[in-house]
KOLFIDO-98762 format. One record per residue: y, z, x of N, C-alpha, C, O in turn; residue in three letters. Coordinates in steps of 0.2 Angstrom, whole numbers. Example, Ala and Ser with C-alpha at 12.3 -4.5 7.8 and 13.67 -1.06 7.14 Angstrom:
2
nY:-28, nZ:39, nX:66, caY:-22, caZ:39, caX:62, cY:-16, cZ:39, cX:66, oY:-17, oZ:42, oX:71, res:ALA
nY:-11, nZ:35, nX:64, caY:-5, caZ:36, caX:68, cY:0, cZ:39, cX:64, oY:6, oZ:40, oX:67, res:SER
//
This chain:
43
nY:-6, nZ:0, nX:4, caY:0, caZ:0, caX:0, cY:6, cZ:0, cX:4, oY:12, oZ:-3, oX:3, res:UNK
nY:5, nZ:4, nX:11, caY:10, caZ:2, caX:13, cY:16, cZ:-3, cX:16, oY:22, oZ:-3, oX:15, res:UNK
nY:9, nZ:-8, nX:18, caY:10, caZ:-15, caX:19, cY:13, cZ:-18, cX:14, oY:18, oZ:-21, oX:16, res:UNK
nY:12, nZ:-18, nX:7, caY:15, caZ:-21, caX:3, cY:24, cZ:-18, cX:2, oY:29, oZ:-22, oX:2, res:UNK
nY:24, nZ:-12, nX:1, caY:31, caZ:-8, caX:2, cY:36, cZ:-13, cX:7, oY:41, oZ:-17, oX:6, res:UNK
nY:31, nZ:-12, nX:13, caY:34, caZ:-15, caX:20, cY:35, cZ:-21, cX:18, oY:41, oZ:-22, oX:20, res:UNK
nY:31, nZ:-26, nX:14, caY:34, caZ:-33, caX:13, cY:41, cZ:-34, cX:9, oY:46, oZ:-38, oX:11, res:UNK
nY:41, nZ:-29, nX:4, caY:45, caZ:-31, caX:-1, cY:52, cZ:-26, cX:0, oY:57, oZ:-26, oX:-5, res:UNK
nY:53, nZ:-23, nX:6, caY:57, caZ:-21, caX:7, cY:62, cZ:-26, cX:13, oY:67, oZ:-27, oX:16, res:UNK
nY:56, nZ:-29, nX:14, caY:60, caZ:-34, caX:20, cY:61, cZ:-40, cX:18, oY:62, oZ:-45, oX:22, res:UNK
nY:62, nZ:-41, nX:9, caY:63, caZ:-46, caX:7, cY:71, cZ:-47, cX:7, oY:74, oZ:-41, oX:7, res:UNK
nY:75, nZ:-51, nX:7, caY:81, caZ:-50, caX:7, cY:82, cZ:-54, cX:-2, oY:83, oZ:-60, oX:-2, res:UNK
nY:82, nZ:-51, nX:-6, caY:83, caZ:-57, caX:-12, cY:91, cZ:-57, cX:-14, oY:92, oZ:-59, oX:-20, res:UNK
nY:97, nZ:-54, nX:-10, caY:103, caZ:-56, caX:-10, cY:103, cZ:-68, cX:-8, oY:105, oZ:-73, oX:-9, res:UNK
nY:99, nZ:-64, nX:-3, caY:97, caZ:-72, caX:2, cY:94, cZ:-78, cX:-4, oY:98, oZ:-83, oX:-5, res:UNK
nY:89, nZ:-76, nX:-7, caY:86, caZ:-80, caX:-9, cY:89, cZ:-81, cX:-17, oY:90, oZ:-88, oX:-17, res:UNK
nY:90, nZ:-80, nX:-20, caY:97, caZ:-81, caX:-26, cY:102, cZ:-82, cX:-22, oY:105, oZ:-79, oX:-26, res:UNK
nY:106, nZ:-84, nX:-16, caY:110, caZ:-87, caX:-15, cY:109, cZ:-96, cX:-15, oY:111, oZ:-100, oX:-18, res:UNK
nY:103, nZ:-95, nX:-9, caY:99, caZ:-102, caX:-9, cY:98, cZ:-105, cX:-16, oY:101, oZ:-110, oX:-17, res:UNK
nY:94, nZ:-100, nX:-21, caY:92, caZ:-104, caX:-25, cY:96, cZ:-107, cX:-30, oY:94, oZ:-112, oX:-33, res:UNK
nY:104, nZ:-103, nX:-32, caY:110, caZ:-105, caX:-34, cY:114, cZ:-112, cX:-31, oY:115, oZ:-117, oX:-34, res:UNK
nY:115, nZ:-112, nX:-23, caY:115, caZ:-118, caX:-20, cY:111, cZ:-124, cX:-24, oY:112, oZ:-128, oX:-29, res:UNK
nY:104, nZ:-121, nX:-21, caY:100, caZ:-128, caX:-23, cY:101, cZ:-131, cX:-29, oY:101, oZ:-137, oX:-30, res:UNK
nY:102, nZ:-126, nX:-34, caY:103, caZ:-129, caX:-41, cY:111, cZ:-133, cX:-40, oY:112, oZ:-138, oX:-44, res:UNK
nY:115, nZ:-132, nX:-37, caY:122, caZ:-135, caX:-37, cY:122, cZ:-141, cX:-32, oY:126, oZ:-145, oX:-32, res:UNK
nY:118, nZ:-142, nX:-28, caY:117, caZ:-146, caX:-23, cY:112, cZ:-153, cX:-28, oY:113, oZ:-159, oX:-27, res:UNK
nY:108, nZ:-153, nX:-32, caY:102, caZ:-156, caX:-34, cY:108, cZ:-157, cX:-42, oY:110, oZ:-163, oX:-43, res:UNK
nY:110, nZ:-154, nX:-46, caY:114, caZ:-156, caX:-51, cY:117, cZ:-163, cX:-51, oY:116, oZ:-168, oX:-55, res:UNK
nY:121, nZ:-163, nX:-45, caY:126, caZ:-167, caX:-44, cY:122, cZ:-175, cX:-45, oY:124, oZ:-179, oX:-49, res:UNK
nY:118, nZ:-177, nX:-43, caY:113, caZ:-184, caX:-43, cY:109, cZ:-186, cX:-49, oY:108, oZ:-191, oX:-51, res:UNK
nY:107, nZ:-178, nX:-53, caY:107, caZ:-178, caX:-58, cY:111, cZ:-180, cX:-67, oY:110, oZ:-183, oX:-72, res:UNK
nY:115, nZ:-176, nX:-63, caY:122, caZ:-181, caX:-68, cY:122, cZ:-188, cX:-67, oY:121, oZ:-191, oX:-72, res:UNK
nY:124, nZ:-191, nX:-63, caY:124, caZ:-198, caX:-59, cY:117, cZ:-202, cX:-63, oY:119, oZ:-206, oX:-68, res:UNK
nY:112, nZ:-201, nX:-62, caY:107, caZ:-203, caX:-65, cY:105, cZ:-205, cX:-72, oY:103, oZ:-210, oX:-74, res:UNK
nY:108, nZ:-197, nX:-76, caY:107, caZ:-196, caX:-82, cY:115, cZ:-201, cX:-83, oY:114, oZ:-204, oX:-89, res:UNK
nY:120, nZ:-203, nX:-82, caY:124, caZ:-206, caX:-84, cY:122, cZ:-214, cX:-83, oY:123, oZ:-218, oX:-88, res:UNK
nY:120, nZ:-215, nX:-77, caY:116, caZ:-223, caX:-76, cY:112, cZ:-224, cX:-82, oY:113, oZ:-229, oX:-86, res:UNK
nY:106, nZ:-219, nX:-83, caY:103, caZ:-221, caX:-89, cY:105, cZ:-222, cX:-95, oY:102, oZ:-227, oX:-98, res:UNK
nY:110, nZ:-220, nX:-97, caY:114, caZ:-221, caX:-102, cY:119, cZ:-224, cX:-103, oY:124, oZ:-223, oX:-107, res:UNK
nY:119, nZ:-230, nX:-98, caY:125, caZ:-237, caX:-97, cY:132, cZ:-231, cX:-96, oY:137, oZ:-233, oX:-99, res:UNK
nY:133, nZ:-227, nX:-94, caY:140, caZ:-222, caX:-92, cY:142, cZ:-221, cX:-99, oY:148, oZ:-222, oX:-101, res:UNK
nY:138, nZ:-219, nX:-102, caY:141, caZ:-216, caX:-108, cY:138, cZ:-211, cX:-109, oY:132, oZ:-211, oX:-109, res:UNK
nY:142, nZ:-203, nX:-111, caY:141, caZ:-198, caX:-110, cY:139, cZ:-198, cX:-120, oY:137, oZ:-193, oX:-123, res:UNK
//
């Protein structure tokens, strides 16, 4: 049990919610673009 304490304190999940916020804001942007292509640029 120790081990696992030991793992999950050495998570940092400030780190990991930041990443995964980026990623969501970085991956968005081409998505709009696409979804806009598919629809002849009409929203």
């Amino acid at each position: 049990m120790d081990f696992l304490t030991n793992t999950l304190s050495g998570i940092n999940f400030q780190l990991i919610f930041q990443l995964t916020c980026l990623a969501l804001i970085v991956i968005s942007g081409p998505v709009i673009i696409f979804l806009l292509s598919a629809n002849n640029g009409d929203l």
